[in-house]
N, C-alpha and C positions, 0 to 999 in steps of 0.2 A: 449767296443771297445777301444784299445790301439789307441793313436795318436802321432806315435813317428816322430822327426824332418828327415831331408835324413841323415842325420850322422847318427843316430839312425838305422835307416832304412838298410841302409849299414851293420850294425854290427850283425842286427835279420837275415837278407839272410845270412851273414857267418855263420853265428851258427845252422840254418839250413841246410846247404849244408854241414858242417861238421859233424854235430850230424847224419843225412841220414846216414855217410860214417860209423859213429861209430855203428849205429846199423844194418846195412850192415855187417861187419867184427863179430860182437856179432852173430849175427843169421847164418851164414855162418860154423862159425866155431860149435854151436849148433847142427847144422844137421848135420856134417862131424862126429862128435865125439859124433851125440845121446845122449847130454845134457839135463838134465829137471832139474838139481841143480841146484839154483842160485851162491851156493858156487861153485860147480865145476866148472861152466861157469866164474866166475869172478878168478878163481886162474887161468882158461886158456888162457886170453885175458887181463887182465885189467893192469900186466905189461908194456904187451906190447902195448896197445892202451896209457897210459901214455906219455912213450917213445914218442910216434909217437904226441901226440897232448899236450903238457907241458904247454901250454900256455893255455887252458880250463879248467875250477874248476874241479875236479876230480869226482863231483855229476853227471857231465853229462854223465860220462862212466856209474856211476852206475844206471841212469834209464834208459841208454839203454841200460845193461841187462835185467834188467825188461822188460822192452816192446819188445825187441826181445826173451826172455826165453815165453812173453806173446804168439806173434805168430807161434814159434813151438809149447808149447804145444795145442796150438787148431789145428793146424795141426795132429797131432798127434792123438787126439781126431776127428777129423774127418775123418781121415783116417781106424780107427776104424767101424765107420760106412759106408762108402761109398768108391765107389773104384774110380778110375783113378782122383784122388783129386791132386792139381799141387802141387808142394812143394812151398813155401809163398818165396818173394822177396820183396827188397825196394826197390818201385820207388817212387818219387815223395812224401816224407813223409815233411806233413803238420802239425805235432802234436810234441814236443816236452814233455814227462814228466818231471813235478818240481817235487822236493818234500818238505816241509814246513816249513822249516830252513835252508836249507845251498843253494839253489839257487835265491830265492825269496822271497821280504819282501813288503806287501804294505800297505797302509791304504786306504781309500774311497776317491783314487782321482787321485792315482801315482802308479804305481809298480816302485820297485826296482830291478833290474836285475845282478845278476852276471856273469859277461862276458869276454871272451881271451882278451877286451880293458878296463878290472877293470869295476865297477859299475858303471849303468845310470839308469834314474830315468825318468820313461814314464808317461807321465798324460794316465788316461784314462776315458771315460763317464759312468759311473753304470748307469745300466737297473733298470729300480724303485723297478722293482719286486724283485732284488735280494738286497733291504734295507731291507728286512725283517730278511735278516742273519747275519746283522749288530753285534750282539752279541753273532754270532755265535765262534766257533774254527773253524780256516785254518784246515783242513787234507790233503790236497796238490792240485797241480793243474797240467793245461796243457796250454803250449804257442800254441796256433793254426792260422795259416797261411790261408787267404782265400783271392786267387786272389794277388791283394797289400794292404789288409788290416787285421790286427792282431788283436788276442782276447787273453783274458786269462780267461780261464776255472776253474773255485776252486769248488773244492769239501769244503762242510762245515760238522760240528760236533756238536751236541748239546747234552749233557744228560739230558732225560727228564725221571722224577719219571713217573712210573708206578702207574695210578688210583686203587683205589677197585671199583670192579663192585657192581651194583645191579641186573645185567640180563646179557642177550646171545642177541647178535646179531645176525640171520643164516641169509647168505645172499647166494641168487639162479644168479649165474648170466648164459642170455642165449640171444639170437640170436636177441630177440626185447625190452629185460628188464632186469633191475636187480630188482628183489625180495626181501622184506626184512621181517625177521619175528622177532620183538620185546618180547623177552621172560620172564618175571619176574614172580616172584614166586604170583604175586595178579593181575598180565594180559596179555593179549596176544594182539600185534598190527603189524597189517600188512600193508607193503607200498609199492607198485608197481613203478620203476622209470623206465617210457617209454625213449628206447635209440634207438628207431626202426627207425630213421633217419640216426644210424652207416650204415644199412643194403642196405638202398635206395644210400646212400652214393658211399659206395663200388660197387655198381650194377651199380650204369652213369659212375663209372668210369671205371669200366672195359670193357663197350661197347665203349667208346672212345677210351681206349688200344686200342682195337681190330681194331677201325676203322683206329686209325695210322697205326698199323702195316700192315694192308694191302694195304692202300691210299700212302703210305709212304717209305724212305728208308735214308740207310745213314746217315749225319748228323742231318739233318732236321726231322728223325724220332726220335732219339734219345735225340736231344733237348726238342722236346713235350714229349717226355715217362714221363722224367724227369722233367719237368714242370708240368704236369698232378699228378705223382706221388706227388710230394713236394705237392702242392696242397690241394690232396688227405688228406695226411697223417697230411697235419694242421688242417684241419677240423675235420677230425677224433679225433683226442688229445683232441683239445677241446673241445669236447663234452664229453669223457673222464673224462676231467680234472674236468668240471663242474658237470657233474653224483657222481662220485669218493670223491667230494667235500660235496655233500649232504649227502654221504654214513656217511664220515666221522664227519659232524655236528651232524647228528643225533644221532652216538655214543657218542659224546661230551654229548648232550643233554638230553638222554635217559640213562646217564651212563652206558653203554650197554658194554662188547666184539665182538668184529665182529668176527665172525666165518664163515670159508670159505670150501670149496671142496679142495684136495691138484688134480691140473690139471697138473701133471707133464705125457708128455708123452699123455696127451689128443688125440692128431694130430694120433698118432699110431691107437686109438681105434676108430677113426671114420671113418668107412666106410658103406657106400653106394652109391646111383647112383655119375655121373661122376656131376651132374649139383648140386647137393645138397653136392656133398664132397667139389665142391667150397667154395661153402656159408659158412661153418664152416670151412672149414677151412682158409678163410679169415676172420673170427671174432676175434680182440685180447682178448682173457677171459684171459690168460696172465697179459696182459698190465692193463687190468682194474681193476684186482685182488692186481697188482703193485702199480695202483695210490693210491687206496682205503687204503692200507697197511699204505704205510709211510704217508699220509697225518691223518690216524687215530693216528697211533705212535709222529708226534707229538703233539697230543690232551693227551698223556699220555695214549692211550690204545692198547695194541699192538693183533694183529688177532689172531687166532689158527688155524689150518688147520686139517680136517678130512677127512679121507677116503670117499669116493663119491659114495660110492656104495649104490643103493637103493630108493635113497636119493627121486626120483619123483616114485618109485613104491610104498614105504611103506604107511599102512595107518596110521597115527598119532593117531587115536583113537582105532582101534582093532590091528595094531602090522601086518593085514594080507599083504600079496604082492597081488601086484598086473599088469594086463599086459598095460603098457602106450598105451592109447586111447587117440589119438590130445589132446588137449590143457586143458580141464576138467578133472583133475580126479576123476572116481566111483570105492570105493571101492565094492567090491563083495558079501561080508560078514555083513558087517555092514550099506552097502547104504552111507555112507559118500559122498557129491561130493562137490569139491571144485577148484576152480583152481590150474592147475597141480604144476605151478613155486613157486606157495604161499606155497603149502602143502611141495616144495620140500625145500623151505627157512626155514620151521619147523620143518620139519626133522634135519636138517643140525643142528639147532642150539639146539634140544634136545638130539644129538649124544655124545657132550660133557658129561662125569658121574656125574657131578654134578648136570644137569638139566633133569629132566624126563618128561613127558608126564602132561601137565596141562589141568585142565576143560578148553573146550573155550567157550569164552564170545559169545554172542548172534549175529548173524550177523558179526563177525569179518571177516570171509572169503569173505562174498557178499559185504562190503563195504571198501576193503581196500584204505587208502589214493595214490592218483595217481599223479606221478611227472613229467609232462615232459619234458626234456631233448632237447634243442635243439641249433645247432651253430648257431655262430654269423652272415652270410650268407651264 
């Protein structure tokens, strides 16, 4: 959090209230003239935004192109899919884009700011969590506005070597666990990471929605949505974060690839009743596929992603399909039964061509290791 003095203070509300006005006239002119170049966009306007604001670094015109070129085109993209979508406005913009040389210079204690009254130099407190980037690279940031109090957002950079594996990661993720099947060429280990508190989670709080929205109106309703949400959605994370974290030690530890389902487009294929389309489709596999990701990548292992199909029918010993039966599956042909998410984390992770179909070891299915998962209240 920035702690800048009222002079200071004075000089972020102008450059706020101006930057608004820049990417107001940027976005404006985008949808008049059906823009989606950045060049085209900046030979249309950035003369004349110049002109008009001579006294601001000339970096601020150009990343409000960017973040105006950002909001048409998802417009546009939405537009695509859905109809009577409103055309995007600025109001009340609380975000300024830097980017990592020509507006902004800090080190672990002060930003440097370039501004229409020349450079000032703001202390600000680092969050502990973010010492660990310490020796990262700046890739750019964002000045962000909350209330009367400022932040500065940085995105970091780090190249990290790429591991050699010894094995395949497959990892099942679903409604009450993430699955994990340990694959190397001399064994096979399986671990269950119970996250079925996501699910209980989401279910209290969707019956408190409901009970504002009906008990409720107005401002008063809208404050608790939004309290309840925020809430919501920090508990969730970190549980997440914590699951995600173990996903990714393991692969540390097991020198494993994590290997995942590619769920793009999930939400399309899930239909059934109205009460159980909730349920999934309130589950982030998304988000947790996200955390899992980069927190393995920086261990030096970076995921692969496979087509999904199958993946809880097939059986891993005979090859044959099979019809999902609740949470066990038997296969038909060979009698195999094992639980469904474990066998489908096996699948997943012998889909890759490198790794085929291994003997399993004795009891690995009936004794998988079990993790559970739970936030901090």
């Amino acid at each position: 959090m920035l702690s800048p003095d009222e002079e200071q203070k004075a000089i972020l509300e102008e450059i706020f209230s101006t930057y608004e006005n820049i990417v107001k006239e940027c976005l404006n002119r985008a949808i008049v003239m059906n823009i989606t170049s950045r060049k085209r966009l900046h030979e249309a306007v950035y003369e004349e935004l110049r002109a008009k604001y001579p006294f601001y670094p000339s970096h601020y015109i150009y990343t409000a192109i960017t973040q105006a070129l950002g909001m048409f085109k998802s417009f546009r993209r939405l537009s695509k899919r859905r109809r009577n979508i409103k055309v995007p406005t600025v109001k009340n913009l609380n975000a300024i884009l830097l980017d990592d040389t020509h507006l902004f210079w800090f080190n672990w204690g002060s930003l440097k700011l370039a501004t229409h009254k020349g450079h000032i130099i703001i202390p600000f407190e680092v969050h502990e969590h973010s010492r660990k980037f310490k020796d990262w690279s700046v890739k750019g940031s964002r000045l962000v506005r909350r209330g009367n109090e400022y932040f500065l957002h940085v995105t970091f950079r780090k190249v990290i070597e790429e591991k050699s594996i010894a094995g395949i990661l497959g990892i099942d993720i679903n409604e009450k666990s993430i699955d994990l099947a340990i694959v190397k060429p001399n064994k096979i280990k399986f671990i269950k990471i119970d996250i079925s508190e996501v699910k209980y989670i989401r279910d209290r709080y969707f019956k408190k929605r409901r009970r504002i929205q009906t008990r409720t109106s107005g401002n008063v309703k809208a404050r608790l949505l939004a309290k309840y949400s925020g809430r919501e959605k920090r508990r969730i994370n970190d549980i997440l974060h914590r699951a995600s974290k173990i996903v990714a030690k393991i692969a540390s530890e097991e020198n494993v690839q994590p290997v995942m389902e590619n769920l793009a487009d999930i939400r399309k294929k899930i239909q059934y009743g109205r009460k159980m389309n909730r349920r999934l489709h309130s589950m982030p596999f998304r988000k947790i596929q996200f955390y899992i990701s980069y927190k393995a990548m920086e261990r030096g292992f970076k995921p692969k992603f496979i087509k999904p199909r199958n993946t809880s029918k097939t059986c891993p010993i005979c090859g044959e399909l099979n019809k999902p039966n609740g949470h066990v599956f038997k296969c038909k042909k060979c009698g195999f039964q094992a639980d469904r998410h474990l066998v489908a984390a096996w699948n997943i992770a012998v889909k890759l061509p490198m790794w085929g179909a291994l003997p399993l070891p004795p009891k690995a299915l009936d004794e998988p290791l079990a993790i559970e998962v739970r936030g901090k209240g």
